[in-house]
N, C-alpha and C positions, 0 to 999 in steps of 0.2 A: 509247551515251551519250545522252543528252535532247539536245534541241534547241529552244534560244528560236524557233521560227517563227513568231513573231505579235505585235503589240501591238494594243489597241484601250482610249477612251476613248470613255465615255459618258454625258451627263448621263441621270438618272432622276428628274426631278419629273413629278408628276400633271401637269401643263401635257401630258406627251408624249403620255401616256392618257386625254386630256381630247377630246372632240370639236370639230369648228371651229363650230360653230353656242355651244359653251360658252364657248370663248372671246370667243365674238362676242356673248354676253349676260354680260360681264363676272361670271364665276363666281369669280375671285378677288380681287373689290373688300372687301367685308367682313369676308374673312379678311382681308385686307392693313392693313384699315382699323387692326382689332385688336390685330396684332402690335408687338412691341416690334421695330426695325427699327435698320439701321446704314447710315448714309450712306458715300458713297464715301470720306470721309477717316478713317472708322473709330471715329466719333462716334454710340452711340446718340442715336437722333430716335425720333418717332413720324410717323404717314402724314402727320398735316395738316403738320408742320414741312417735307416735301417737296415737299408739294402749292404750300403757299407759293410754294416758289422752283423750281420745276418750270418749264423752257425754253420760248423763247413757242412752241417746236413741239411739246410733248410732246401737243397731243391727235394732230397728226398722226401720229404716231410709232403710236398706238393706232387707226389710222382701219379702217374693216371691210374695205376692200382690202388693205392692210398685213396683217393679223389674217390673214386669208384664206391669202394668199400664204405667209405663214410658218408657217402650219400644213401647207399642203404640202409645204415645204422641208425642215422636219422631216420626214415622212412619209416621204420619199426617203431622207432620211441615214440613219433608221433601217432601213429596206429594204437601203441599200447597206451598213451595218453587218453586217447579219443575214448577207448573202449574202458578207459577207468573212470570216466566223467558221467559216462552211459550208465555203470553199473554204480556207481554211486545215489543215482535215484532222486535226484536234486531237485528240489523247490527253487531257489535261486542260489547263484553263484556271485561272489563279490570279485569281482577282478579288477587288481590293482594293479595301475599301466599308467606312465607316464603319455603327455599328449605333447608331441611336436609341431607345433601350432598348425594344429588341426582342426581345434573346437575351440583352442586360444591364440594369441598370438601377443607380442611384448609392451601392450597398450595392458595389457590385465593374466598376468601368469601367475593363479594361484598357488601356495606352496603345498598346500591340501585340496582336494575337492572331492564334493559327492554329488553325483547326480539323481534325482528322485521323477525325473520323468516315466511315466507309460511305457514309450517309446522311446528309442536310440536310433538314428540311420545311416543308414550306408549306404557310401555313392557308387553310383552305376561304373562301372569300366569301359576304360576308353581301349580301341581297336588297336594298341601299340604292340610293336614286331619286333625286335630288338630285347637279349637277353633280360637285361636289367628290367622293363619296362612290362615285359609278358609276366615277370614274376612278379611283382608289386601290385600285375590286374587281378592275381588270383586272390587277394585280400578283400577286393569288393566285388561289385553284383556284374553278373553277367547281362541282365534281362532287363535291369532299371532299378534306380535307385528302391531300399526294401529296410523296412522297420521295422526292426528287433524288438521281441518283450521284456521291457523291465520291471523292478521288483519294486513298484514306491512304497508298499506300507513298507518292505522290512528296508527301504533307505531311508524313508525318514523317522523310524526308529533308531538307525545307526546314527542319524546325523543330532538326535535329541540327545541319546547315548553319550556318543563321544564330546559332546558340546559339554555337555555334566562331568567328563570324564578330562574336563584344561583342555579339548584343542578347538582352538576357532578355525572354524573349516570356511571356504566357500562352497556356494550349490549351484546346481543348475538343473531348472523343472524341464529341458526342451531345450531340442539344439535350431540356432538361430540358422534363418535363409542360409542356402548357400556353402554352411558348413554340416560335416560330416562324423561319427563316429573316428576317433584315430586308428590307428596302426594296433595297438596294445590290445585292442579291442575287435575288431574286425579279426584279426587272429586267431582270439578264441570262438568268435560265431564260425566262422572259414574253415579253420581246420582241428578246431579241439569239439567241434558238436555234429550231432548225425540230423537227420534231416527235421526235428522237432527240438529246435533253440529251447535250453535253459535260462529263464528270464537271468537277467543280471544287475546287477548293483555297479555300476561303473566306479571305479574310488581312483584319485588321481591325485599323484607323487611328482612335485616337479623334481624330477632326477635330473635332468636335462641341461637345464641352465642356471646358472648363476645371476642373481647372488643369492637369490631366497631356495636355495635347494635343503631339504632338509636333511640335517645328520642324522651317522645310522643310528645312535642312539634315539633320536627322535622317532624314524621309520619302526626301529623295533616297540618301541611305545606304542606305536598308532597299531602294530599289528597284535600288539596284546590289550588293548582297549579294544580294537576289533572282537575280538575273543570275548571279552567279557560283555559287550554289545549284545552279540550272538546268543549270550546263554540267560540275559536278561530279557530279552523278543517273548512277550506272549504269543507270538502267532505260532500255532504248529508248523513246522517249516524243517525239510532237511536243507542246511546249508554249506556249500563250499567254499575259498578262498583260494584265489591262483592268482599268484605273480606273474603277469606277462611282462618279458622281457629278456636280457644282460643273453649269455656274462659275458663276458671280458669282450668286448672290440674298440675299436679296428685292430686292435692288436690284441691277438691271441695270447692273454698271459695263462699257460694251463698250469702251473705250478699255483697259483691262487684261484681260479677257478676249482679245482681239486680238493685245493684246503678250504674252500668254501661248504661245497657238496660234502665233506666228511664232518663239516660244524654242523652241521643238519643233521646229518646220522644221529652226532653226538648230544646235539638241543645245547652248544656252547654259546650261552649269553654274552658270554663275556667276546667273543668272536665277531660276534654280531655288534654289538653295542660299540667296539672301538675299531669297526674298522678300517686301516687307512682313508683317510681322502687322494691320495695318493693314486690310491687301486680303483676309485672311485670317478674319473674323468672320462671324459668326449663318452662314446657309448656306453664303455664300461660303470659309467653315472647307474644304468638299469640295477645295478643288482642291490639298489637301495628298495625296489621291488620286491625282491629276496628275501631283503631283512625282512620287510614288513609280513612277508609270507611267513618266517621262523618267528616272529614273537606271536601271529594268530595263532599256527598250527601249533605249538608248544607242545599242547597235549594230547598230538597224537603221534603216532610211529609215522617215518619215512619208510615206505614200505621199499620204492625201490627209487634208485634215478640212472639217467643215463648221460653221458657228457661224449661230446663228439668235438676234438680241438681243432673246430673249422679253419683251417692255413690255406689260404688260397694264392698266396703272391712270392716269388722270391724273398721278399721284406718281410715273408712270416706274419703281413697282414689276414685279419680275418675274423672270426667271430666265436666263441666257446660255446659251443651249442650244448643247451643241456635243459633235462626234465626232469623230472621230479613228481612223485605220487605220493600223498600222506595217506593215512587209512588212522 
């Protein structure tokens, strides 16, 4: 029979693959400037509306000691990440990651999917020089587009599983011409595995967009059906589940990312299950990922996490960096 042995949570923004000299030449101010953005009470704003009323410490919050240090911080969590994925011993990984029309786009944006192909691929990297552009290449392939091994008996056992279990899912056997693995994904081949990929089970959460984005209650469902998927697998199989994704951007909320990370410690259902839609917009949509991670990994311990409250802008834009290890 299969065996849940593992959980892990991940953010995956360009911030992680961005170098500390990038951050420290503010590479994501005029993106940030640009975007249409949501303040912490779930109110579209734009930068200068933030910038306005931005705390009398937010430059400190951004000062190049600050910057510095937290770029190592991260560096560690994802090291200690990689090295807990390794030692875990894994048959296949399910990783659940939302897709920015990447493998879809608004002609067909399922609210669930699994994919049960062989293979997964990832597209080659283009030769761009410019902060933003260098970190975004380190997600895909240096040498030519290159296919990942996936896990199809134990997906379309999840996918008979959860179909038995109320949710209609969408699938997909093989990713069409010309499109590639997302972001959620290439992630964890890129910087969560050592040089022998663990097959994976791709499972995809429209967090993203509206209107068919699932509630957390619904994510935490699908991640405790995951769960009982897993322990129904006649296949012998060590299995793991990682969230790629959140928390909080473009705007850094670390008072909820924090009380996030400590409903995890605690396995609070009830935390998971009601949590604002509020807290839940533009990027911050990812940590519907999260949920899904907390209702799989239920029953195992959060051994450790790490949260780094990525602030990069005067506006206190930026992104909650943060991981997470079940055992």
């Amino acid at each position: 029979m299969a065996t849940l042995a593992a959980g892990f949570g991940s953010s995956h923004s360009p911030m992680l693959a961005a170098r500390v000299e990038d951050w420290l030449g503010g590479m994501f101010t005029s993106r940030d400037r640009a975007r249409q953005l949501v303040d912490l009470d779930g109110t579209p704003c734009r930068y200068d509306d933030l910038l306005a009323r931005a705390p009398a410490d937010a430059m400190d919050r951004i000062a190049p000691e600050r910057l510095t240090r937290r770029h190592a911080e991260k560096e560690a969590a994802i090291a200690r990440l990689r090295d807990d994925v390794a030692a875990a011993a894994l048959d296949a990984l399910i990783v659940v990651g939302d897709d920015q029309e990447e493998l879809f786009d608004h002609t067909n944006m399922p609210a669930i999917g699994i994919y049960y192909g062989e293979t997964i691929r990832n597209a080659k990297a283009e030769p761009l020089t410019d902060p933003m552009g260098r970190a975004r290449m380190r997600f895909l392939e240096p040498d030519g587009d290159a296919d990942y091994p996936c896990h199809p008996a134990l997906a379309r056992h999840l996918i008979g599983a959860l179909q038995g279990d109320g949710f209609d899912l969408s699938v997909m056997g093989g990713v069409p011409g010309g499109r590639f693995e997302g972001h959620a994904y290439s992630w964890a081949h890129k910087f969560c595995m050592g040089t022998e990929p663990v097959p994976i089970v791709p499972v995809f959460l429209n967090a993203y967009y509206p209107p068919n984005q699932p509630s957390p209650a619904r994510c935490h469902a699908l991640g405790e059906a995951l769960a009982r998927a897993i322990a129904s697998c006649p296949l012998d199989l060590r299995v793991g589940v990682m969230a790629s994704g959140g928390l909080s951007h473009f705007v850094v909320d670390e008072p909820f990312d924090l009380a996030f990370l400590d409903a995890l410690r605690r396995k609070d259902t009830a935390f998971f299950r009601n949590a604002p839609l509020s807290k839940l917009q533009s990027g911050s949509s990812e940590i519907r990922n999260w949920i899904c991670l907390a209702g799989a990994a239920a029953a195992l311990d959060l051994a450790w996490s790490s949260y780094v409250p990525g602030y990069r802008t005067p506006a206190l834009t930026g992104t909650g960096l943060a991981f997470a290890s079940f055992r």
